[in-house]
Backbone as CSV, one residue per row, in Angstrom:
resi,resn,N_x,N_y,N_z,CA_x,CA_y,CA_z,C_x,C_y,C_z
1,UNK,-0.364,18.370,12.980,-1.660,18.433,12.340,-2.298,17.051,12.375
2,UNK,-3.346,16.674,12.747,-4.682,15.871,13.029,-4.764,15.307,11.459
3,UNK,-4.650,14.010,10.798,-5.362,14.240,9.823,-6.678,12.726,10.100
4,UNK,-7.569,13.046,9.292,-8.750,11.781,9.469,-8.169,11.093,9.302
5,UNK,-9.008,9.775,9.869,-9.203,8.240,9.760,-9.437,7.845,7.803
6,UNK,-8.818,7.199,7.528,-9.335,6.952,6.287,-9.788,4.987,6.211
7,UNK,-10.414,4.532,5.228,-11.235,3.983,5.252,-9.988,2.841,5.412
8,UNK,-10.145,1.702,6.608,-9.328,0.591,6.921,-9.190,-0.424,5.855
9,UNK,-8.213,-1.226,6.285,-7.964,-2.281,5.294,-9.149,-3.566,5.543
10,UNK,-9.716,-3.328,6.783,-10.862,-4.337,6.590,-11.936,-3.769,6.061
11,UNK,-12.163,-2.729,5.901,-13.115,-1.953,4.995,-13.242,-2.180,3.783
12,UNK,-12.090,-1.828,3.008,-12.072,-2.383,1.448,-11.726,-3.610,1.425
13,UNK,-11.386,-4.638,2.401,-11.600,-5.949,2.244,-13.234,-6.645,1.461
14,UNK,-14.185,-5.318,2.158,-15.649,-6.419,2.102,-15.991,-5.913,0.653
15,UNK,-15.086,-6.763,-0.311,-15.349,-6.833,-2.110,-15.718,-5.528,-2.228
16,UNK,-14.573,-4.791,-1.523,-13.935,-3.275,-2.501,-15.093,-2.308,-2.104
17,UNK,-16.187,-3.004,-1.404,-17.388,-1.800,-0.832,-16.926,-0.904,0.575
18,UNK,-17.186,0.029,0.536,-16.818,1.093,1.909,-18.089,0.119,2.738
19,UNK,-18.033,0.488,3.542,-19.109,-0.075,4.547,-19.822,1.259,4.833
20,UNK,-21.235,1.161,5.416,-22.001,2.842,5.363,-21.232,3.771,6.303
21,UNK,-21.270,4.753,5.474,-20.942,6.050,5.790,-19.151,6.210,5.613
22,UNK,-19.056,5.732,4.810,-17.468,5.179,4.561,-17.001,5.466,3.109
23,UNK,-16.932,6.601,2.947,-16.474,6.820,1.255,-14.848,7.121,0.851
24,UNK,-14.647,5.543,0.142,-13.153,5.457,-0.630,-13.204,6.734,-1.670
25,UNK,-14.136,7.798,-2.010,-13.162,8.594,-2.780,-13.568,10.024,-2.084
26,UNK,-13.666,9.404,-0.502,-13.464,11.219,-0.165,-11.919,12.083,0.687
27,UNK,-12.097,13.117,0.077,-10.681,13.835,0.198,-10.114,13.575,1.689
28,UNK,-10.527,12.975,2.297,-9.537,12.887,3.522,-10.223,14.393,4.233
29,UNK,-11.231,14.700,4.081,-11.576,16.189,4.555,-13.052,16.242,5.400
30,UNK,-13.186,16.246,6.750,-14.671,16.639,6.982,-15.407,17.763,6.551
31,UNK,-16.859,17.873,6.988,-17.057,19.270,6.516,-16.456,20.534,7.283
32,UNK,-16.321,20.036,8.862,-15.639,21.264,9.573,-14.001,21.412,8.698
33,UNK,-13.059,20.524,8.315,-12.666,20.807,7.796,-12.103,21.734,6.342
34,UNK,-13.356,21.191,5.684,-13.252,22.308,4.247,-14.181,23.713,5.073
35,UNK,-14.736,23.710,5.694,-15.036,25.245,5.983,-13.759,25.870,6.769
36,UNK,-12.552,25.344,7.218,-11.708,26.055,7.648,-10.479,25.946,6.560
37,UNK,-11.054,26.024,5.444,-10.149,25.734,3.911,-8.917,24.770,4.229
38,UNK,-9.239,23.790,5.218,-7.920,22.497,5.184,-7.924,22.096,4.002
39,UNK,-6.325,21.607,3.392,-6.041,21.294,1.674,-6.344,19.420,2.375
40,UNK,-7.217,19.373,1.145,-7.018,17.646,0.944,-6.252,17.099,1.038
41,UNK,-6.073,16.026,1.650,-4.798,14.906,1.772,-4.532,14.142,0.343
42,UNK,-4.140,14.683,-0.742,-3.765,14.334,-2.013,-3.213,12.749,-2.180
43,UNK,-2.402,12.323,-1.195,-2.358,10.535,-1.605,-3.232,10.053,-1.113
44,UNK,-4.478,10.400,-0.734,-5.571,9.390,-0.194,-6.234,8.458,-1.662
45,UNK,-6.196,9.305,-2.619,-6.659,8.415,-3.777,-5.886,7.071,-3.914
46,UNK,-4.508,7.774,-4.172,-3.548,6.664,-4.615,-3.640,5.495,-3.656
47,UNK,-3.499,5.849,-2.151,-3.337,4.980,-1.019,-4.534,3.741,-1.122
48,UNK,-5.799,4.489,-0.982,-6.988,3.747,-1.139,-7.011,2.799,-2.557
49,UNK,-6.586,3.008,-3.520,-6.588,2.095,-4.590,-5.224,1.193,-4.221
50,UNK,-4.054,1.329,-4.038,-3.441,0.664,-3.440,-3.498,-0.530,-2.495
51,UNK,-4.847,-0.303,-1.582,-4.855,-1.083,-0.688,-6.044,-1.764,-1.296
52,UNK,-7.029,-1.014,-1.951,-8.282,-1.868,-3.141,-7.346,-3.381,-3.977
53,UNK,-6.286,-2.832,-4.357,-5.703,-3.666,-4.630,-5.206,-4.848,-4.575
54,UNK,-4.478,-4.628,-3.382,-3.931,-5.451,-2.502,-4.873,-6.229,-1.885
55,UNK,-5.867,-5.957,-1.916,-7.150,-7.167,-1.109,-7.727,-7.937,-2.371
56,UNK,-7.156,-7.735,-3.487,-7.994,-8.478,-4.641,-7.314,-10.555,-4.257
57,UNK,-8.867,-10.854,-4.545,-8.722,-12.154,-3.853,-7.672,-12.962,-4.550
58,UNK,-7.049,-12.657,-5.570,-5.678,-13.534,-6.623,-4.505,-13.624,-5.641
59,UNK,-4.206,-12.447,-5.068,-3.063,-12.502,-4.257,-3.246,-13.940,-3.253
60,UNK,-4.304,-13.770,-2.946,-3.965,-15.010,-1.799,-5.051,-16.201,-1.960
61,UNK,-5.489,-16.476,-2.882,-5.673,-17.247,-4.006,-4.586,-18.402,-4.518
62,UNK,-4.631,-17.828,-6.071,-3.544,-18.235,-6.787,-2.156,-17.988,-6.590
63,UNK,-1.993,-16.983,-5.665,-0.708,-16.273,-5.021,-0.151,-17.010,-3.990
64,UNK,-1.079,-17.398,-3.058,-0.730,-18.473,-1.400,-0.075,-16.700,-0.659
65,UNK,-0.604,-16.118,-1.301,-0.062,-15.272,0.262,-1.186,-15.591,1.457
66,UNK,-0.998,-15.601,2.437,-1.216,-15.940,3.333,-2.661,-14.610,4.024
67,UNK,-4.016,-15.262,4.253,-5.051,-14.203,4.156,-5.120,-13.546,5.646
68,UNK,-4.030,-13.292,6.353,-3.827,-13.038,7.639,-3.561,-11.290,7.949
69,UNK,-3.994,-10.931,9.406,-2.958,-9.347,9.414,-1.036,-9.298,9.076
70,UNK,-0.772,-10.098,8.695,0.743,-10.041,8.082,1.043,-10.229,6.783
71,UNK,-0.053,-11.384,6.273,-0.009,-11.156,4.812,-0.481,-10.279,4.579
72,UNK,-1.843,-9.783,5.155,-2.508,-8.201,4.059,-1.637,-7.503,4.123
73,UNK,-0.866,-6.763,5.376,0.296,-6.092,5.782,1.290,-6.014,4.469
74,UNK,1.775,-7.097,3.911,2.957,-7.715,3.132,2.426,-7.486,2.120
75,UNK,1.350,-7.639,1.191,0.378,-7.681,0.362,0.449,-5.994,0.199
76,UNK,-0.307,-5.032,1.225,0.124,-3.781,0.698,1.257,-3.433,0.786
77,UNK,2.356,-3.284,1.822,4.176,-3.012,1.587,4.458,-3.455,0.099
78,UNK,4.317,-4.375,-0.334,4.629,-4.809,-1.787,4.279,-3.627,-3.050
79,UNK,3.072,-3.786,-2.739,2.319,-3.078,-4.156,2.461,-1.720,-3.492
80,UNK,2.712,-1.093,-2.630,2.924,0.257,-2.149,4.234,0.623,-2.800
81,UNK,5.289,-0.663,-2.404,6.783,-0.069,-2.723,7.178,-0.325,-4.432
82,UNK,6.136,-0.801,-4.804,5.899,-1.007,-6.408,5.408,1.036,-6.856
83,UNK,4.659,1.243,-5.951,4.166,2.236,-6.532,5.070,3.515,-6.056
84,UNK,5.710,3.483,-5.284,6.802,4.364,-4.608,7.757,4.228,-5.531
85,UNK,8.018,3.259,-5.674,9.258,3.121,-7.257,8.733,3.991,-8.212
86,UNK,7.661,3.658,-8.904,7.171,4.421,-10.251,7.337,5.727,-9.795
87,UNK,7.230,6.029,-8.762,7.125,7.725,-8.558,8.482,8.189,-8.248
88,UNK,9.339,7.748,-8.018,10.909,8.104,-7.907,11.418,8.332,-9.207
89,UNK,10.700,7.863,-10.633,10.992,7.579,-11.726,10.542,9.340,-12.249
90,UNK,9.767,9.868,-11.575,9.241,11.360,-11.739,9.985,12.373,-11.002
91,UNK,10.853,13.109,-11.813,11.213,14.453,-11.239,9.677,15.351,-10.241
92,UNK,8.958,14.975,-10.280,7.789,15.469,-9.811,7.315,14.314,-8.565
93,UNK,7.733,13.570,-8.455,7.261,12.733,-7.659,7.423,11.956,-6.396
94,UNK,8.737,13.112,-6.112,9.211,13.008,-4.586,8.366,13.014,-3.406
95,UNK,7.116,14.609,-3.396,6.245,14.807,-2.365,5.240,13.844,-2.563
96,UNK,4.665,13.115,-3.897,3.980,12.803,-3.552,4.275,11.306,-3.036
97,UNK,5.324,10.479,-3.157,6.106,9.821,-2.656,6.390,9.859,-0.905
98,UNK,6.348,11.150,-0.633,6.736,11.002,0.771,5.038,10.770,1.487
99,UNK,3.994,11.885,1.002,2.693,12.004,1.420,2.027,10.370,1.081
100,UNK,2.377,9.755,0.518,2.145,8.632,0.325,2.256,7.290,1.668
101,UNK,4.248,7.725,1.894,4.394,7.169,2.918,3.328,7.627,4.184
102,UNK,3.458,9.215,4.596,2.962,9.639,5.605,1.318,8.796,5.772
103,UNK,0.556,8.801,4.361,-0.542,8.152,4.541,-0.554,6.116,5.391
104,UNK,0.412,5.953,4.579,0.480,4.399,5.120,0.656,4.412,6.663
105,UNK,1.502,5.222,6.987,1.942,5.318,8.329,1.085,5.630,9.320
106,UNK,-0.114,6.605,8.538,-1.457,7.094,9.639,-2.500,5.691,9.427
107,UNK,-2.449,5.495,8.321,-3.576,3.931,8.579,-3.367,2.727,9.297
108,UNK,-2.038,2.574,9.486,-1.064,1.845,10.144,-1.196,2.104,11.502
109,UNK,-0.837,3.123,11.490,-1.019,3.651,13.483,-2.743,3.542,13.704
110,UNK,-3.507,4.000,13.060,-5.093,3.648,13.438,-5.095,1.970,13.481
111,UNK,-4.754,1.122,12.654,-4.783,-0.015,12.516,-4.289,-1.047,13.416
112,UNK,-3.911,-0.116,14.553,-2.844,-1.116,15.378,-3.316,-0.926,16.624
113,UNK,-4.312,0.558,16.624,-5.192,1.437,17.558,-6.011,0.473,18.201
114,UNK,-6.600,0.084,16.578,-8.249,-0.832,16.651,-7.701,-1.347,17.097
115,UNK,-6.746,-2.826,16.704,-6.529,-4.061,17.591,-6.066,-3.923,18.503
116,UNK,-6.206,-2.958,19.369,-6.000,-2.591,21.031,-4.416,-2.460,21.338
117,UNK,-3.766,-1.965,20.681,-1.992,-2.231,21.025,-2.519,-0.818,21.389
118,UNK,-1.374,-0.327,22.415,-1.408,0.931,23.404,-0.659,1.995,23.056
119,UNK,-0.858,2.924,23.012,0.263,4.114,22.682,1.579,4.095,22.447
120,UNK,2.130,3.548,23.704,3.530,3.321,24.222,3.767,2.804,23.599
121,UNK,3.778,1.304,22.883,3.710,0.155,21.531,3.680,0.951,20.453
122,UNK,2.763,1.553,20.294,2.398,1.499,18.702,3.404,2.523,18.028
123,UNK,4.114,3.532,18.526,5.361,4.102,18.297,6.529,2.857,17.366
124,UNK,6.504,1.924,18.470,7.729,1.339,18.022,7.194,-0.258,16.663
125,UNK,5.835,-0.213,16.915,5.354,-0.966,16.059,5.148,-0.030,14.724
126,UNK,5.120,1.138,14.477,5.482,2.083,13.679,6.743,2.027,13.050
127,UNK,7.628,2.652,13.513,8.931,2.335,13.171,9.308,0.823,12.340
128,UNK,9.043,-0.219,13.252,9.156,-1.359,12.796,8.724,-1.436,11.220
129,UNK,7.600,-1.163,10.949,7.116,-0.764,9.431,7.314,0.027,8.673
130,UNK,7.696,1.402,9.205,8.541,2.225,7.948,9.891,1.421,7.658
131,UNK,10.473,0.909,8.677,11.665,0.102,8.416,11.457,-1.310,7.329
132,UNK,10.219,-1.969,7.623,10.319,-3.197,6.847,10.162,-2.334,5.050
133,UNK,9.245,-1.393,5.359,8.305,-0.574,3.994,9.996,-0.113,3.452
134,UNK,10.844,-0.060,4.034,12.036,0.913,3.518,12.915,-0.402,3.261
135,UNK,13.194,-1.573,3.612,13.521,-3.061,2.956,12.977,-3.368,1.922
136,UNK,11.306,-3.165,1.727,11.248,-3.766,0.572,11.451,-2.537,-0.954
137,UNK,11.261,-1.515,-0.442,11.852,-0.559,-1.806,13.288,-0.947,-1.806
138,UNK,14.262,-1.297,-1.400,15.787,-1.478,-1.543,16.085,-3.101,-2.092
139,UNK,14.606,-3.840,-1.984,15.079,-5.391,-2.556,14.236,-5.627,-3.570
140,UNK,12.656,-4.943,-3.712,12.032,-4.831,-5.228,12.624,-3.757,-6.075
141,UNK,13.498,-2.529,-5.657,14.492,-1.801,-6.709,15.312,-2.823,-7.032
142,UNK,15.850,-3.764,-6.288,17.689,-4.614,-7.106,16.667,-5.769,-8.213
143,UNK,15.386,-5.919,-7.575,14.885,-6.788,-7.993,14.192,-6.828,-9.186
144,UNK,13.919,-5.380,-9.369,13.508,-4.873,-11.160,14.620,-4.902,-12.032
145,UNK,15.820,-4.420,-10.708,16.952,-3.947,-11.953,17.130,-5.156,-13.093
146,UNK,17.431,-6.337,-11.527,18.059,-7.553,-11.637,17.150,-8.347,-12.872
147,UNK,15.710,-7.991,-12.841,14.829,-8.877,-13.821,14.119,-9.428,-13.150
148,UNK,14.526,-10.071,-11.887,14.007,-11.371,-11.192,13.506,-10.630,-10.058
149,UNK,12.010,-10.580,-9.256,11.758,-10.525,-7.963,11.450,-11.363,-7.135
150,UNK,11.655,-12.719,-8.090,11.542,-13.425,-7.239,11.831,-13.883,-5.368
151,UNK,13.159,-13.302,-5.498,13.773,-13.207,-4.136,13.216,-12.960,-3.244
152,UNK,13.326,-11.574,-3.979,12.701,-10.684,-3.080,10.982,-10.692,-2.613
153,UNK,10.554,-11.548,-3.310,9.172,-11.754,-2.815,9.306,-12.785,-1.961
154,UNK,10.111,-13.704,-1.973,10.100,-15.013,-0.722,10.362,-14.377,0.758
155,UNK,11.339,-13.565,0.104,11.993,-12.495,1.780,11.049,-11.894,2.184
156,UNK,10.270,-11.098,1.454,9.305,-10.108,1.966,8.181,-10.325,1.867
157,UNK,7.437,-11.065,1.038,5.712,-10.987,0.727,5.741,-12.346,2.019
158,UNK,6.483,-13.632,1.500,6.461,-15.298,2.122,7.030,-14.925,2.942
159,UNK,7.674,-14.080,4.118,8.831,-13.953,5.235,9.480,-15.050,5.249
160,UNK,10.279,-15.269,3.892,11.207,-16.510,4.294,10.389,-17.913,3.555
161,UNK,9.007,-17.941,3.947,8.803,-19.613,3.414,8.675,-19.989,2.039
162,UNK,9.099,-20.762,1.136,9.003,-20.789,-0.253,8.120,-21.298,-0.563
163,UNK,7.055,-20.256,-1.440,5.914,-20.813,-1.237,5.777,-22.051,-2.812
164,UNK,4.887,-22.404,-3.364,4.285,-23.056,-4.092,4.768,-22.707,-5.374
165,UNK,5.877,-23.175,-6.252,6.269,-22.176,-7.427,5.039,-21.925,-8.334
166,UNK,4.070,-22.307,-8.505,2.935,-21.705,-9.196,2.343,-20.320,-8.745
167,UNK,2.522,-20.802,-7.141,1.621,-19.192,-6.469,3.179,-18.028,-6.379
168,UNK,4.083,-18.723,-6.584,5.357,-17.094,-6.925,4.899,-16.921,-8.006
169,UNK,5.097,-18.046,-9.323,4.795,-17.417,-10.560,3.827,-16.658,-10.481
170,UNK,2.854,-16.639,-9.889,1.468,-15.982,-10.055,1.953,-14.941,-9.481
171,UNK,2.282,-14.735,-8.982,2.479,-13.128,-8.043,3.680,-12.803,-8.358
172,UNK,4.925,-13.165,-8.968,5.706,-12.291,-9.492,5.642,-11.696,-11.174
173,UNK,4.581,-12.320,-11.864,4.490,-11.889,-13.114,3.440,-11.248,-12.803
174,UNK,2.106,-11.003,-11.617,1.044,-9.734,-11.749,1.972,-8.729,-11.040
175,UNK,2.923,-9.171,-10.842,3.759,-7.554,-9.886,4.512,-7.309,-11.277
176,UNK,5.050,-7.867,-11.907,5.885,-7.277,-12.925,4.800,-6.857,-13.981
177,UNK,3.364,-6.989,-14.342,2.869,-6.664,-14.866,2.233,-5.315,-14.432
178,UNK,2.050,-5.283,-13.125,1.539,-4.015,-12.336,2.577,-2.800,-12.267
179,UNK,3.903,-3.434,-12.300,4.675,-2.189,-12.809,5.065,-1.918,-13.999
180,UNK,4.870,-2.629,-14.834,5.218,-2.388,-16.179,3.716,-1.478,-16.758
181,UNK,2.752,-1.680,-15.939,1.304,-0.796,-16.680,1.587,0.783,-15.454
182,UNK,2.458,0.303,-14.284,2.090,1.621,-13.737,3.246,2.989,-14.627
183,UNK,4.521,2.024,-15.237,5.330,2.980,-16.102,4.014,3.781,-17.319
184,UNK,3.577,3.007,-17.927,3.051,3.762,-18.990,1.673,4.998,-18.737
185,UNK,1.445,4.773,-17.120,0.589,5.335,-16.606,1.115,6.732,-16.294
186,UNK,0.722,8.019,-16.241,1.174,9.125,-16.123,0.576,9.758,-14.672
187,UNK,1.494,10.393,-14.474,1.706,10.901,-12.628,0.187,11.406,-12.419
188,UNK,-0.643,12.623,-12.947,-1.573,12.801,-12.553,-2.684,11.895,-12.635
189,UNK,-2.660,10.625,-13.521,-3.798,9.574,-13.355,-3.736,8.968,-12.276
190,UNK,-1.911,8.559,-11.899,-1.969,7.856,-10.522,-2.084,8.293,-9.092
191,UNK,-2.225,9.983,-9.541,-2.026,10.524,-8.133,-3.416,10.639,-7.830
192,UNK,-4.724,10.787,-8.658,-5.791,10.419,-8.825,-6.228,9.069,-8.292
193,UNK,-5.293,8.202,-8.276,-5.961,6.661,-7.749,-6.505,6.030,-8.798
194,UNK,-6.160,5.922,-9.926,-6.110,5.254,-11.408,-4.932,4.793,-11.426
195,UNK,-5.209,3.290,-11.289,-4.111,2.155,-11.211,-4.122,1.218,-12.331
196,UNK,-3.465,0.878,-12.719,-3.005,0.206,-14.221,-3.575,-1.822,-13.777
């Protein structure tokens, strides 16, 4: 199954505005679509605020993540696998957990489209990212358990470089704050794209 293009990460880059004809809260559905009763792509809310997110100028700011296609990249994997956690925490929140992934994975493959990488590539440049996206849920899980994400943000957000201990502090206490508001947040607000 075909599903649309949804609105790019340089899209909600330009201060959270769609660019024309570009609407962050539509169902993932054309009109030929809803006349052949196709069901909405249900994590498009969540996804799109996710990545609204992730472009807020603090991260790479006061954060030092790096304002590049690898930091934005790193920037959403982060706050994605922040939000993939909260939903593992829901007996209810497996599918939308997986439809979640499936969404990252289609913006991802369009995203790799635009910057001209070729079919044959973009398979394995795929993979490559469900794989990193599936590292960082296994080192921000030890890393909640543990208290500290710090680590795990040098490994995964900094690939390795240690950044500025002001710009970790800054970005490991709005991530521990972003999951501590997405716990008290309830499954149908977030599956809505109401982010804490």
């Amino acid at each position: 199954m075909h599903r649309p293009p949804i609105a790019s990460i340089c899209e909600v880059a330009q201060a959270n505005k769609p660019k024309r004809g570009c609407d962050l809260k539509d169902d993932g559905l054309g009109w030929f679509g809803r006349l052949l009763g196709e069901k909405p792509d249900e994590a498009l809310p969540l996804y799109n605020a996710v990545v609204g997110r992730a472009r807020a100028e603090h991260w790479y700011v006061e954060g030092a993540v790096p304002d590049t296609v690898d930091g934005r990249f790193d920037m959403i994997a982060t706050l994605l696998a922040i939000v993939m956690l909260r939903l593992e925490t829901e007996p209810a929140g497996g599918e939308p957990a997986a439809r979640l992934a499936e969404r990252f994975v289609d913006d991802m493959d369009g995203q790799l489209r635009e910057i001209g990488i070729g079919d044959i590539i973009v398979g394995k440049h795929i993979g490559k990212m469900m794989s990193m996206l599936g590292g960082r849920l296994g080192a921000y899980r030890e890393g909640l358990v543990a208290g500290d994400i710090a680590p795990a943000l040098v490994r995964n957000l900094y690939r390795g470089a240690q950044p500025d201990h002001s710009a970790l502090t800054h970005v490991g206490e709005s991530v521990m704050t972003f999951h501590a508001g997405l716990a008290a947040t309830p499954l149908p607000n977030l599956l809505s794209g109401e982010l804490p």
